[in-house]
N, C-alpha and C positions, 0 to 999 in steps of 0.2 A: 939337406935342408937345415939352416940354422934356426935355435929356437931359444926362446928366452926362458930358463926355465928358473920359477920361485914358489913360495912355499906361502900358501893363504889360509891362515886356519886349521892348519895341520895336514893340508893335502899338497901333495907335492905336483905343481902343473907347469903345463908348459904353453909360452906364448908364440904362438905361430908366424908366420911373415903378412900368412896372408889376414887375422883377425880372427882367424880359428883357436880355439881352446884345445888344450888334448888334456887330459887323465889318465896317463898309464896305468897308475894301478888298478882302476876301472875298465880300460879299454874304451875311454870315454871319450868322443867329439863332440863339444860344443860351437855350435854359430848361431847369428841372431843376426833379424833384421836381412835378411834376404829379399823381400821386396819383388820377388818374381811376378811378370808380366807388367811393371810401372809403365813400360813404354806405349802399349795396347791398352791401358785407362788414360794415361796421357792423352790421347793421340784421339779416344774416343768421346773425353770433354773437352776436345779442344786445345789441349795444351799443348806444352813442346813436343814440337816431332823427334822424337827420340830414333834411330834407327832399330828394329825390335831383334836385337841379337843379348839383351841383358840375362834372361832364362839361360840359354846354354853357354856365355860366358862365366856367370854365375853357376851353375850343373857342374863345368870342366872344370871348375878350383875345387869345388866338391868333390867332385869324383877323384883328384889329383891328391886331395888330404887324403882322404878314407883310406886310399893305396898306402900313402906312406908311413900313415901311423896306424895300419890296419885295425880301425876302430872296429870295435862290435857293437857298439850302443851310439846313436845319433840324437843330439837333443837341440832342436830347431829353438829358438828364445824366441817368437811369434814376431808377428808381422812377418810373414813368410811370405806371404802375398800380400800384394799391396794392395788387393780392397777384396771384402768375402766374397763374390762371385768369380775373381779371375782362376781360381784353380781348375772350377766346370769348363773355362774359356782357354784355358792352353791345348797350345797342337797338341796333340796326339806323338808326335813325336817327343815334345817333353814331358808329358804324362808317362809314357813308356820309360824314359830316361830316369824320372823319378824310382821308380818300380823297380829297375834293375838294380840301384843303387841300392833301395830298399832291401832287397833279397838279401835273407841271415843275419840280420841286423836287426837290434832292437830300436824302431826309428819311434823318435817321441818329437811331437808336435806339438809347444806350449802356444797357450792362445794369447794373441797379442792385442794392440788395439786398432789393428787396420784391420786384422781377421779374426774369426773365432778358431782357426783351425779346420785345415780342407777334408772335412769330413767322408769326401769323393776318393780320397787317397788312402791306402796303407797306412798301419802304425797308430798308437796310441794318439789320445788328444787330449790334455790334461789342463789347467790352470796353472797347474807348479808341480815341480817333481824334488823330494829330500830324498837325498844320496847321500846319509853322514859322512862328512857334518857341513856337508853344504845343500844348498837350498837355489834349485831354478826356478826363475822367473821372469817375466819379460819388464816390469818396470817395478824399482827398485821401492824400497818401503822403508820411511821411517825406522831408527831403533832395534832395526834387526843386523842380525851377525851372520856369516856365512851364508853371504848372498852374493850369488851369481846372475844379472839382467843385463838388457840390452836395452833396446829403445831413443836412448838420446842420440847414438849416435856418434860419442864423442872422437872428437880430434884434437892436435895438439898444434900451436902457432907458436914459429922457433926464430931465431934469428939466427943464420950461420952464414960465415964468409962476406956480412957486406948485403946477403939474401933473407926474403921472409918465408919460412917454408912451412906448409900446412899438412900436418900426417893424420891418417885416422891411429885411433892410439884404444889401449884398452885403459882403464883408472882404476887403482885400489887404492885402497887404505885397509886398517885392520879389521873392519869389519864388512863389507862391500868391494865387490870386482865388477866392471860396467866390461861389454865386451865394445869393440868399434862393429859398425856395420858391414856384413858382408856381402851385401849383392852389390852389382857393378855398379847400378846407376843410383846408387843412394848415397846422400850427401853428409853433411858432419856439422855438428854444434859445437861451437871451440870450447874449449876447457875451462875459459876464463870466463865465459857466462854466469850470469847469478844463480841460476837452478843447479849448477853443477859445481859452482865453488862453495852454494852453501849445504849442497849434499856429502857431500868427500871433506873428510878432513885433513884441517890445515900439511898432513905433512904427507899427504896421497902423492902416490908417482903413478905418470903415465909412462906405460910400457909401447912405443913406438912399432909402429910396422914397416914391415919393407923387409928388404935383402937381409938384412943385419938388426933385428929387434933388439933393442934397449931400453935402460929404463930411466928417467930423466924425473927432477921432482914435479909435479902437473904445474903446468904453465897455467898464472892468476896475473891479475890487474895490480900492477902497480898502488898502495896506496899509500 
C-alpha cells in the first residue's frame, strides 16, 4: 500500500489511498465521516434508492486498513452514522461486524453533527480527543493549531490530459488537517468553495486519494 507520508505539527503521519489517517508512532487510525446506513434513511424518507451495500462496503476498507497498519487505537471523527437512530437500526450482522473489529482496540467515537455517537456500541464517546500535540474533532474551529476534523468533506477539482477529474482529498496547512470522507456513499465539497478557501490558508495543499496519494497545492477560484 502506498501512502503519502508528511509531518503536521511535529507528528510524523501518513496519508492513505483510501482517506484514512495512520499515526505510527501512536498506533493510530483515524477516519471521519463514515456515514453508515445513509442508504436505509434514504430510502426511508423517500429519497434516493440507494442499493443498501454502503455499511459493509464501508466495514471491508476498515477492516482492510486496521490489517495493514495494525492499528491499536481507532478514532471515528463523527457523523459515523448518518442520523442518531441508525446504529439501533443496522442488521445484526453489521453490528456484529463492528464488534469484532472493535476487539483489542482502543475504538473512540467523536460526536459529530448527524450523530451524538452510537451509545449502543462499544468504545469510548467523547466530543474531542488531545493526543499531543494534536487535537480531534469533527468540525474544525477557528484559531486553533493541531487540529485534526472532518465534516466538509473536501475534494479536489483537477484538470489533467484535456479531463476535469474530481478526488476526495485530505487539506492542510500549518495549523489544520481536514480528513476526505470515508464511507462509500458520501459525497464531497470542492476545495474551491468559500467555507474552505476561507478556512485554509492561502498556501494549504491538498493531499489526493487514490492508488498513488499526492500532494498538489489546494485547488481555489481563479481571481
Amino acid at each position: 500500500m502506498k501512502t503519502f507520508e508528511f509531518s503536521f505539527c511535529g507528528a510524523s503521519l501518513h496519508a492513505l489511498p483510501t482517506g484514512a489517517l495512520f499515526w505510527p508512532e501512536q498506533s493510530l487510525l483515524v477516519v471521519s465521516d463514515l456515514h453508515f446506513g445513509k442508504s436505509a434513511r434514504l430510502s426511508a424518507v423517500g429519497g434516493a434508492q440507494l442499493p443498501p451495500y454502503e455499511t459493509a462496503d464501508t466495514l471491508l476498507k476498515l477492516e482492510t486498513d486496521l490489517a495493514q497498519t495494525k492499528a491499536q487505537t481507532l478514532i471515528c471523527l463523527g457523523d459515523s452514522f448518518d442520523a442518531p437512530d441508525v446504529a439501533d437500526a443496522l442488521p445484526e450482522y453489521d453490528r456484529l461486524w463492528i464488534t469484532r473489529l472493535q476487539a483489542g482496540r482502543d475504538w473512540i467515537w467523536i460526536e459529530g453533527n448527524h450523530d451524538p455517537g452510537p451509545v449502543s456500541l462499544g468504545g469510548s464517546h467523547l466530543a474531542e480527543r488531545t493526543i499531543t500535540p494534536l487535537t480531534f474533532r469533527h468540525i474544525a474551529c477557528p484559531d486553533e493549531t493541531g487540529e485534526v476534523s472532518g465534516h466538509y468533506h473536501p475534494k479536489a477539482r483537477l484538470a489533467l490530459r484535456g479531463r476535469t477529474l474530481s478526488r476526495p482529498c485530505f487539506l492542510m496547512d500549518r495549523d489544520r488537517l481536514i480528513l476526505p470522507a470515508y464511507g462509500a456513499y458520501t459525497g464531497g465539497l470542492r476545495s474551491d468553495t468559500p467555507v474552505l478557501c476561507n478556512l485554509m490558508r492561502p498556501d494549504a495543499l491538498a493531499i489526493l486519494t487514490g492508488a498513488h496519494p499526492a500532494a498538489i497545492p489546494m485547488p481555489r477560484r481563479a481571481t
